[in-house]
DRENLUMKOL-571140 format. One line per 5 residues: number of its first residue (from 1); their letters; for each residue x, y, z of N, C-alpha, C. Coordinates in nm, 2 decimals, always signed. Atoms other than C-alpha are relative to their C-alpha. Example, Ala and Ser with C-alpha at 12.3 -4.5 7.8 and 13.67 -1.06 7.14 Angstrom:
# residues 2
1 = AS = +0.09:-0.12:+0.00:+1.23:-0.45:+0.78:+0.09:+0.12:+0.00 | -0.09:-0.11:+0.00:+1.37:-0.11:+0.71:-0.08:+0.11:+0.08
This chain:
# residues 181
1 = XXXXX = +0.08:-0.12:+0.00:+0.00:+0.00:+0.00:+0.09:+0.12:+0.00 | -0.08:-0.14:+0.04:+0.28:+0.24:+0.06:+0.06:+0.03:-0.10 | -0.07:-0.02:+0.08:+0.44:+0.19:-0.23:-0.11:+0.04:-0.10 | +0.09:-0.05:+0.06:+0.11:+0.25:-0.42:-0.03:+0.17:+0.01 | -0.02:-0.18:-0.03:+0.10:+0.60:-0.26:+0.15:+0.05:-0.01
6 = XXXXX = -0.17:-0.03:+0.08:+0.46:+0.63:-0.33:-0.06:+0.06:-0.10 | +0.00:+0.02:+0.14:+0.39:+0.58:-0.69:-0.15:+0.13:-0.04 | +0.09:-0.16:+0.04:+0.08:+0.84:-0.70:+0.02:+0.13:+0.05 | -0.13:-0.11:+0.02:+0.30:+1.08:-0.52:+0.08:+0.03:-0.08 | -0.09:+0.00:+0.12:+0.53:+1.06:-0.78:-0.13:+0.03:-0.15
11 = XXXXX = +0.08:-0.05:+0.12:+0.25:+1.08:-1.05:-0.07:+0.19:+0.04 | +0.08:-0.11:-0.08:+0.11:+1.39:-0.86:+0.08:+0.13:-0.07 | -0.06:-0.09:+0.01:+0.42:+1.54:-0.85:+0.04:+0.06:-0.12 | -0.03:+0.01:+0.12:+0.54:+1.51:-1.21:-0.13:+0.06:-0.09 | +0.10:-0.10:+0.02:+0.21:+1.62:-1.32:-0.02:+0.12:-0.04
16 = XXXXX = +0.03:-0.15:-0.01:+0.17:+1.92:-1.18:+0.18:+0.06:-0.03 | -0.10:-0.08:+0.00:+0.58:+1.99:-1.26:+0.00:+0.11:-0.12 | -0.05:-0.06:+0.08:+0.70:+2.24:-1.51:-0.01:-0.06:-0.20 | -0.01:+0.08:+0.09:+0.79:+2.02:-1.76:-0.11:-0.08:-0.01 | +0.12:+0.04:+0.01:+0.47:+1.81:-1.75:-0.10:+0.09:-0.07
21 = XXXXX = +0.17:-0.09:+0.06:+0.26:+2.12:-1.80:+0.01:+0.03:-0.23 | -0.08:+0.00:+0.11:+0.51:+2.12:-2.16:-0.07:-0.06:-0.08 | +0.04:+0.11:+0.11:+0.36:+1.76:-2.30:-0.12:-0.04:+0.07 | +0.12:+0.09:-0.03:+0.06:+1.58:-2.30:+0.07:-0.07:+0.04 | +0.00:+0.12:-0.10:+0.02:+1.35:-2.05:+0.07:-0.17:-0.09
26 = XXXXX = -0.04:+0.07:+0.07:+0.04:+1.06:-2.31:+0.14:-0.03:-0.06 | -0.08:+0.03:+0.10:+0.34:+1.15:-2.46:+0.11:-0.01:+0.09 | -0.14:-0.02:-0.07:+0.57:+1.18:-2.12:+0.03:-0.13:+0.02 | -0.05:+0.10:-0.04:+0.78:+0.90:-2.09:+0.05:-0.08:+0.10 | -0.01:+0.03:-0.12:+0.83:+0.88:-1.73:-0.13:-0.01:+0.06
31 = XXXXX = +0.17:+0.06:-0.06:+0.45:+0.88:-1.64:-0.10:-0.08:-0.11 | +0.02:+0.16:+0.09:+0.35:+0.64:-1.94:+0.08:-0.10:+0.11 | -0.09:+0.06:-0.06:+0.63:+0.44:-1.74:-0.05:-0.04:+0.17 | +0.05:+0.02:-0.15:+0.48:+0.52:-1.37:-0.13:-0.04:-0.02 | +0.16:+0.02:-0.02:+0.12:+0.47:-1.49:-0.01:-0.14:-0.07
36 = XXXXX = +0.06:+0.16:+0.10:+0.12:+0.12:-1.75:+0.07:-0.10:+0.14 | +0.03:+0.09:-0.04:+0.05:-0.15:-1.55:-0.06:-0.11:-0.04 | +0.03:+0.17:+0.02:-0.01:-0.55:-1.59:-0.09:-0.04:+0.09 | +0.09:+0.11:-0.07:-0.27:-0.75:-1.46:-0.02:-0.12:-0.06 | -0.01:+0.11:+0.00:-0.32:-1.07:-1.44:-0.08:-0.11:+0.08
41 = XXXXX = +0.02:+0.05:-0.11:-0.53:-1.36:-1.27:+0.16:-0.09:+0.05 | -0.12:+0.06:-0.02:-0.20:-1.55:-1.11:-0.10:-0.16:+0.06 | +0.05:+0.09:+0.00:-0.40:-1.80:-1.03:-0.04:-0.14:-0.10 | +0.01:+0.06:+0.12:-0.52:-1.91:-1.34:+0.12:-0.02:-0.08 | -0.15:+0.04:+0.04:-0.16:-1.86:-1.47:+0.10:-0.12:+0.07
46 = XXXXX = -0.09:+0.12:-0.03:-0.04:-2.12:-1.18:-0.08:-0.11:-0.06 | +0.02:+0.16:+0.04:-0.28:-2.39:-1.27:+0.01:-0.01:-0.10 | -0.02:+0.00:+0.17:-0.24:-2.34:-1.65:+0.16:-0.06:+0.01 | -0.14:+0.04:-0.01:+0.14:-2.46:-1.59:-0.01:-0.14:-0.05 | +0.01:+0.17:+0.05:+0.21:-2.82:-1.71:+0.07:-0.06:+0.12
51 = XXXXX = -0.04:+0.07:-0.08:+0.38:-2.89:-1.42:-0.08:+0.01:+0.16 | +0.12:+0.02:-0.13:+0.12:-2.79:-1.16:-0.10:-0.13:+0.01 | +0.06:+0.16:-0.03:-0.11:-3.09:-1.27:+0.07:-0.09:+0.04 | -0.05:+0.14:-0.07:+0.16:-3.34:-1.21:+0.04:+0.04:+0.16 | +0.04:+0.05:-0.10:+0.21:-3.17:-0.90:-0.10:-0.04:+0.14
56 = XXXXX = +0.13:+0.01:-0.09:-0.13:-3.20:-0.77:-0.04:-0.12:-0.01 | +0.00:+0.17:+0.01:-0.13:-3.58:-0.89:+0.10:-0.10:+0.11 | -0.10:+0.04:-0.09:+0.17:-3.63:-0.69:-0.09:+0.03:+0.17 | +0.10:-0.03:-0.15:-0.01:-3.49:-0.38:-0.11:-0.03:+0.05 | +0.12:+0.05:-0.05:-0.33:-3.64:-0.44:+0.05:-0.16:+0.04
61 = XXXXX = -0.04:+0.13:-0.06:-0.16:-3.95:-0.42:+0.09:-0.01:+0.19 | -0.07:-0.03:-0.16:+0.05:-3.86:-0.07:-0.16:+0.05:+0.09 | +0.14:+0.00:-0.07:-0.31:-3.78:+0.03:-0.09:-0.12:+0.02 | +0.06:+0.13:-0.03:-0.46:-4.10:-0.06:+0.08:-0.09:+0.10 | -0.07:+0.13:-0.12:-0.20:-4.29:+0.13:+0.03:+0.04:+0.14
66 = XXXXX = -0.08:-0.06:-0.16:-0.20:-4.06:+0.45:-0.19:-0.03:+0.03 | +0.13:+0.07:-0.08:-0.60:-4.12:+0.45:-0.04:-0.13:-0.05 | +0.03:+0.15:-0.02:-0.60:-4.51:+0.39:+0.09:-0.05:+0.14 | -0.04:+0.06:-0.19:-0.35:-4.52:+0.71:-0.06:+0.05:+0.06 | +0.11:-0.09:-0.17:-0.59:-4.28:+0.90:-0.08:-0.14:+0.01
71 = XXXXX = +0.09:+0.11:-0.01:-0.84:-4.53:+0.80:+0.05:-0.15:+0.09 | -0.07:+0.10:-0.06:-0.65:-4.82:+0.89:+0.02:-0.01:+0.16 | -0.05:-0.04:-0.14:-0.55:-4.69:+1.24:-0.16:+0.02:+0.08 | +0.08:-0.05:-0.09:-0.87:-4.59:+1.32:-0.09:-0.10:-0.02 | +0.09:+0.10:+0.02:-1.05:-4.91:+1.21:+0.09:-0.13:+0.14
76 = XXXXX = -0.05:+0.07:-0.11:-0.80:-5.10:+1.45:-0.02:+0.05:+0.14 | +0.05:-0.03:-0.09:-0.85:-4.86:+1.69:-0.20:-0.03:+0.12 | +0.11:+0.03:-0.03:-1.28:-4.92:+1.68:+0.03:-0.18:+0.05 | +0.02:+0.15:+0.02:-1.21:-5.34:+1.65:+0.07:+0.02:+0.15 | -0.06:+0.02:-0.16:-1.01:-5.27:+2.04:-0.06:-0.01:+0.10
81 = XXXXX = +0.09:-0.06:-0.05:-1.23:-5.05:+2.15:-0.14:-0.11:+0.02 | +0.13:+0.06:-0.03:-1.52:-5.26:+2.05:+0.00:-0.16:+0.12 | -0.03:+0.14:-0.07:-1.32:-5.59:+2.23:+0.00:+0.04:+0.13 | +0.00:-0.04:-0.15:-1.27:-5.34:+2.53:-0.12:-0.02:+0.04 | +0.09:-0.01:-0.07:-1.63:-5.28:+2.56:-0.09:-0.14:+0.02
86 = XXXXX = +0.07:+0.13:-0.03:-1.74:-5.69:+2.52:+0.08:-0.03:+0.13 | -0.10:+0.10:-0.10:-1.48:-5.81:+2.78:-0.01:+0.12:+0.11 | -0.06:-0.13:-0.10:-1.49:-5.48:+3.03:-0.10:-0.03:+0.14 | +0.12:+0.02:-0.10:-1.78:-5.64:+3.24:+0.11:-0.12:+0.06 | -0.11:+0.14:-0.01:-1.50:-6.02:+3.27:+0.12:+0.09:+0.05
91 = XXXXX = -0.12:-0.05:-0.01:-1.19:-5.82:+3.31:+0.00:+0.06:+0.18 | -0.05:-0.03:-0.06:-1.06:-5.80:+3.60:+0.08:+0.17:+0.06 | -0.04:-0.22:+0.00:-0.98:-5.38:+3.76:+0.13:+0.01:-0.03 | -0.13:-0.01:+0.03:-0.60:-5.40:+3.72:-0.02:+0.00:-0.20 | +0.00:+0.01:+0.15:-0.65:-5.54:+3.32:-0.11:+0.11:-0.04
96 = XXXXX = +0.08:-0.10:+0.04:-0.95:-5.30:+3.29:+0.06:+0.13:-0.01 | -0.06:-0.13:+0.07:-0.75:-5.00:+3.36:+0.13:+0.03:-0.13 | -0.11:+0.10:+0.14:-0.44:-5.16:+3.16:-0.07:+0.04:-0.13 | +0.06:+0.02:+0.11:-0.66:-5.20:+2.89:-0.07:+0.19:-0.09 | +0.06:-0.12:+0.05:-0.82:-4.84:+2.88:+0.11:+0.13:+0.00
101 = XXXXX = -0.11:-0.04:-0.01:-0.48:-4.71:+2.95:+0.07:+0.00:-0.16 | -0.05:+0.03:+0.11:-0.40:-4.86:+2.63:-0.05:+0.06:-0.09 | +0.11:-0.05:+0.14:-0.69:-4.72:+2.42:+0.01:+0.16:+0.01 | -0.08:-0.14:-0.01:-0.57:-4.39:+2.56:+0.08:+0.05:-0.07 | -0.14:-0.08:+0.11:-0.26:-4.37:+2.42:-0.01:-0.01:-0.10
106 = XXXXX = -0.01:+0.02:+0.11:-0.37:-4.52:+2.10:-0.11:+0.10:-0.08 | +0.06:-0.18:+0.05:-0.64:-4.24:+2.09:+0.07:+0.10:-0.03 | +0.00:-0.11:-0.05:-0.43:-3.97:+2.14:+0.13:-0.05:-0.11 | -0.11:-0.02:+0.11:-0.13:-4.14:+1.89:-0.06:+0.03:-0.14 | +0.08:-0.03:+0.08:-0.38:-4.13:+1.64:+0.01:+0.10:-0.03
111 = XXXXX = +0.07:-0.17:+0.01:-0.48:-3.78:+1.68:+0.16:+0.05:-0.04 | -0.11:-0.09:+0.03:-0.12:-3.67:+1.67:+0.06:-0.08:-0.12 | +0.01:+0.06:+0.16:-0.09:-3.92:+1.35:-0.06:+0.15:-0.08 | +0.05:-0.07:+0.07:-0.34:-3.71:+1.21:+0.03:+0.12:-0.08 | -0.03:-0.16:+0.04:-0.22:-3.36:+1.28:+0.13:+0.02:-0.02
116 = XXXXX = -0.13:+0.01:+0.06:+0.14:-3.49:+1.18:-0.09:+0.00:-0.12 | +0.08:+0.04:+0.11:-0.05:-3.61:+0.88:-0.02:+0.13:-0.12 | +0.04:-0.13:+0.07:-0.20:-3.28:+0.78:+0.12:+0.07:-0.04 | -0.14:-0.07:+0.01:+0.14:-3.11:+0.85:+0.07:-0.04:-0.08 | -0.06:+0.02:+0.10:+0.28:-3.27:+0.61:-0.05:-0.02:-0.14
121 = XXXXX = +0.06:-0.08:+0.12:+0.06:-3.22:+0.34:+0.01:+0.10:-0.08 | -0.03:-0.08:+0.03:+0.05:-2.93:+0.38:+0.16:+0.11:-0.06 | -0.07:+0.02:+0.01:+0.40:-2.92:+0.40:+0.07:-0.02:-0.13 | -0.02:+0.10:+0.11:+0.46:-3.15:+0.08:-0.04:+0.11:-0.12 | +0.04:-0.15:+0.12:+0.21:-2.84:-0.11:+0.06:+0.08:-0.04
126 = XXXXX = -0.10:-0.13:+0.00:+0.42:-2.56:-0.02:+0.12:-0.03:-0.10 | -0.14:+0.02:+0.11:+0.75:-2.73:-0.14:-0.05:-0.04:-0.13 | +0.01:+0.01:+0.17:+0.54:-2.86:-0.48:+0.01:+0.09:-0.09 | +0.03:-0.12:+0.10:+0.47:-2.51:-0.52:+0.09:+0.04:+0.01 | -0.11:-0.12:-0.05:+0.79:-2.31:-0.45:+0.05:-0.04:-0.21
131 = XXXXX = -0.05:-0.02:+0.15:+0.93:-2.40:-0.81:-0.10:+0.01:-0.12 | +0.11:-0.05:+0.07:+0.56:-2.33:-0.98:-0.02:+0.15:-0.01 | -0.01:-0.07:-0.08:+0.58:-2.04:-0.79:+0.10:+0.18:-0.04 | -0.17:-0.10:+0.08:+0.93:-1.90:-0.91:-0.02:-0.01:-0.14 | +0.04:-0.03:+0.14:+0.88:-1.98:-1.24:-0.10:+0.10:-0.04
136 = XXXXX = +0.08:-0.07:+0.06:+0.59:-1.81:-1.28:+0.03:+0.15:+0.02 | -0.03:-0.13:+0.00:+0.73:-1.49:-1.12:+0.09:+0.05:-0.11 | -0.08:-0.02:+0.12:+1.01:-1.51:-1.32:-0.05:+0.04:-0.14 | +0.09:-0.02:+0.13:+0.75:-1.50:-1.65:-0.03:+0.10:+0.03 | +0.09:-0.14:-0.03:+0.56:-1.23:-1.50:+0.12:+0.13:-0.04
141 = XXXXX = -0.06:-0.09:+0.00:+0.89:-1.05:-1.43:+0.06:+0.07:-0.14 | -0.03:-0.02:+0.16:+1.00:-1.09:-1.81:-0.12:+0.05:-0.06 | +0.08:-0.08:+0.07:+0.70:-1.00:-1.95:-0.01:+0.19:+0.02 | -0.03:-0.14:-0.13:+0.66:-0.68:-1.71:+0.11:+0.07:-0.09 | -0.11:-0.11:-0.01:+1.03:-0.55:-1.81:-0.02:-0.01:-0.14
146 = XXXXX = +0.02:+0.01:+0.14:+0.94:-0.65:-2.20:-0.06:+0.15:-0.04 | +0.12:-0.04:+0.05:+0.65:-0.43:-2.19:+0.00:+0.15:+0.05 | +0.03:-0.16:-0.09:+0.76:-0.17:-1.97:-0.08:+0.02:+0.11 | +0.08:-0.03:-0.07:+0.55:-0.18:-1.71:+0.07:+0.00:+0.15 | -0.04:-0.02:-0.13:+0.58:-0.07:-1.36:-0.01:-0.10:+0.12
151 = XXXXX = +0.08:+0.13:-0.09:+0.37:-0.31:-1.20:-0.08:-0.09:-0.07 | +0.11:+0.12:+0.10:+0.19:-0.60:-1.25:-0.11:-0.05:+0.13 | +0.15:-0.01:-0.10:-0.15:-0.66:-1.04:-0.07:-0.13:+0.01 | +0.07:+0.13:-0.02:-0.29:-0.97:-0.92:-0.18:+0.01:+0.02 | +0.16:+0.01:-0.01:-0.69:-1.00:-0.98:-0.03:-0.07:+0.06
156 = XXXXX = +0.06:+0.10:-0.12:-0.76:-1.26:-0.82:-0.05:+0.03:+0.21 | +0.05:-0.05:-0.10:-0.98:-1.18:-0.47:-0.01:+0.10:-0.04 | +0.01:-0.09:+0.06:-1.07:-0.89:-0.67:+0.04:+0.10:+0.08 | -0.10:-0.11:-0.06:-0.86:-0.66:-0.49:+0.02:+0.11:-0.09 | +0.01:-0.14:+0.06:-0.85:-0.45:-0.79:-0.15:+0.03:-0.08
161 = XXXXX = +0.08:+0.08:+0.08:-1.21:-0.46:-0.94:-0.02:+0.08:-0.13 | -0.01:-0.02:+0.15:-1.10:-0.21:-1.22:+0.13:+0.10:+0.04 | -0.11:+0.00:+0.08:-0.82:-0.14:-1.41:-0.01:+0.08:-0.11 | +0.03:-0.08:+0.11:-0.87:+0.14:-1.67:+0.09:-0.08:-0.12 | -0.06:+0.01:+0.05:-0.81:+0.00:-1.98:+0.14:+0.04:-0.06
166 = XXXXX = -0.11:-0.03:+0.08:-0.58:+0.25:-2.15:+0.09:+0.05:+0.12 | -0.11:+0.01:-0.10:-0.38:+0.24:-1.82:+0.09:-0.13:+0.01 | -0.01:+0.15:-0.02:-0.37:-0.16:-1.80:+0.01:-0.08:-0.09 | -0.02:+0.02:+0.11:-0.24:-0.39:-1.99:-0.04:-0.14:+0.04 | +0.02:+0.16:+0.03:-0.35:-0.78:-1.98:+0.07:-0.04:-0.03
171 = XXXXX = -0.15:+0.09:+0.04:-0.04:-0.98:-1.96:-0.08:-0.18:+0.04 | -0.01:+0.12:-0.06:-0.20:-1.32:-1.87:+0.01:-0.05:-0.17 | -0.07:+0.10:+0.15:-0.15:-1.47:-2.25:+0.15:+0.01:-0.02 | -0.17:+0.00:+0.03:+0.18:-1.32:-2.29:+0.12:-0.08:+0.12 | -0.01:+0.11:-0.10:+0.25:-1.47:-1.95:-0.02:-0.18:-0.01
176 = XXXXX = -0.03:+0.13:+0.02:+0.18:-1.79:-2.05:+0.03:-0.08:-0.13 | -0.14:+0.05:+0.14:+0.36:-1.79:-2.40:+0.08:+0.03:+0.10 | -0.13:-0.04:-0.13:+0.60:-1.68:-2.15:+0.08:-0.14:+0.03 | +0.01:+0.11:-0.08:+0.55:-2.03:-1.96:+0.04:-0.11:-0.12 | -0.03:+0.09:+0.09:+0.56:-2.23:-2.27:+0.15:-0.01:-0.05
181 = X = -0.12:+0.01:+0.06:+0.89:-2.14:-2.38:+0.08:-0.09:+0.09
């Protein structure tokens, strides 16, 4: 945000200078330069990548095998459980606490199965994305310095919900000939 008021500071000032009052606005080439801007959804640019699908295949698979051991763990856990609750009337109070002692911990290893589990998911996502991530900056950044532009504007969460055409430029195609090369 500050750098956006920076940057209309600076258009303000140049404006109203001397030299400004000289050219049309259009033809100065330091506020052409402060004002053209890129937009882009980035979003749609990461999944359009060829290597994002295989890494979301790679992770749905690290997902499928982190919830068939949930499952697994927690199907052994019910089949204990359910042995605790036939035999807990026979059992003896020493084996009875023993026993629920046991369904304790195997509750509570679970649970922290789980939220290891997640943590590395999520974990696993981050690092898929970091070289999706850079590449695509990298594209943006080349396009961007191709074209001249000052900045480049992420649409997505509509954060900007307009963009004056003859200010804005629509780099998401050239961004992803960008990506193809």
């Amino acid at each position: 945000m500050k750098q956006v008021k920076t940057l209309l500071f600076i258009v303000c000032l140049i404006s109203f200078s001397p030299v400004a009052a000289q050219e049309p606005v259009g033809e100065s080439p330091i506020i052409t330069q402060l004002l053209s801007i890129g937009y882009l959804s980035y979003n749609t640019a990461l999944t359009s990548m060829p290597g994002y699908a295989i890494a979301q295949a790679r992770l749905e698979e690290l997902r499928q095998a982190y919830e068939t051991e949930m499952k697994r763990v927690e199907d052994e856990f019910n089949e204990k459980y359910e042995a605790f609750l036939e035999g807990r009337k026979d059992f003896p109070r020493t084996i009875l606490l023993k026993r629920q002692t046991e369904l304790q911990q195997l509750m509570e290893q679970n649970i922290e199965f789980k939220r290891k589990g997640l943590e590395d998911l999520a974990k696993a996502e981050e690092e898929a994305m970091v070289p999706l991530r850079e590449r695509l900056g990298k594209a943006i950044a080349t396009v961007a310095k191709k074209k001249g532009l000052a900045i480049v504007v992420n649409t997505d969460s509509n954060a900007c919900p307009f963009i004056d055409p003859e200010m804005g430029v629509d780099v998401q195609e050239a961004v992803s000939a960008q990506l193809a090369r």
